[in-house]
C-alpha angles and dihedrals in degrees: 000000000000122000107242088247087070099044103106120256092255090052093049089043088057096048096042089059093039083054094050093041098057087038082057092040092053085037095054090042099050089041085055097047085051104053089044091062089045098053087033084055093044084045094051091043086050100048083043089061096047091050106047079043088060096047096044083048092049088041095058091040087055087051095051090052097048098046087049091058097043076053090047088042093044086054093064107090103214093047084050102049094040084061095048084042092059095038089066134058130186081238093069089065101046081258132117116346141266091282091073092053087055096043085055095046094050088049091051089045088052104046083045085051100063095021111123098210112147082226082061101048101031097070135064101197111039123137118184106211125191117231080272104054098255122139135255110165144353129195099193087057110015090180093063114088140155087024108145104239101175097102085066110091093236 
């Protein structure tokens, strides 16, 4: 085998083109991959960004709606004077027991029962809890009332 030293000039010539012609294609590929993980990242970041944006949008829109309808709820003055029923009880005032505060639990539980207020029937998950974390009503179980909920990080 001959010594590279013997090889003719045309034969070095070609193999020093073939040579930088592989080393610039590997560079342009690996350029390229590069600069596609690097758009496909920004992209990603990008697309991350829209998206959070949107929840955050649909959260504060769901918000909006729910506090209108507590508002709405709040105007109706049976459902008003049954939660302020069921806030206070003769024992905070060093008056009546602890029965009256279940009697007038049981009676706001059962007017939000069969109330038909839209804040009542559009959510799932909705629990109506008195100063002291007791509960009222729940929409996820209607038949659960007087639980004390105030352990529960609400």
């Amino acid at each position: 085998m001959k010594s590279f030293a013997d090889l003719s000039y045309r034969t070095k010539l070609l193999l020093f083109f073939g040579g930088l012609i592989v080393g610039l294609v590997a560079a342009s590929v690996a350029g390229s991959l590069s600069g596609a993980e690097s758009t496909a990242r920004t992209k990603s970041v990008a697309d991350f960004k829209i998206g959070s944006r949107a929840l955050l949008d649909a959260i504060a829109r769901r918000s909006d709606g729910f506090r209108d309808q507590v508002t709405a709820s709040l105007a109706d003055p049976i459902f008003r004077s049954q939660l302020s029923r069921a806030a206070q009880s003769d024992s905070d005032f060093g008056l009546g027991s602890e029965n009256k505060q279940s009697s007038a639990l049981r009676d706001a539980h059962e007017v939000l029962a069969s109330a038909d207020l839209p804040l009542l029937s559009r959510y799932p998950i909705l629990v109506v809890v008195n100063r002291e974390g007791r509960l009222i009503f729940s929409r996820g179980d209607p038949a659960r009332v007087g639980e004390d909920l105030s352990p529960l990080p609400v």
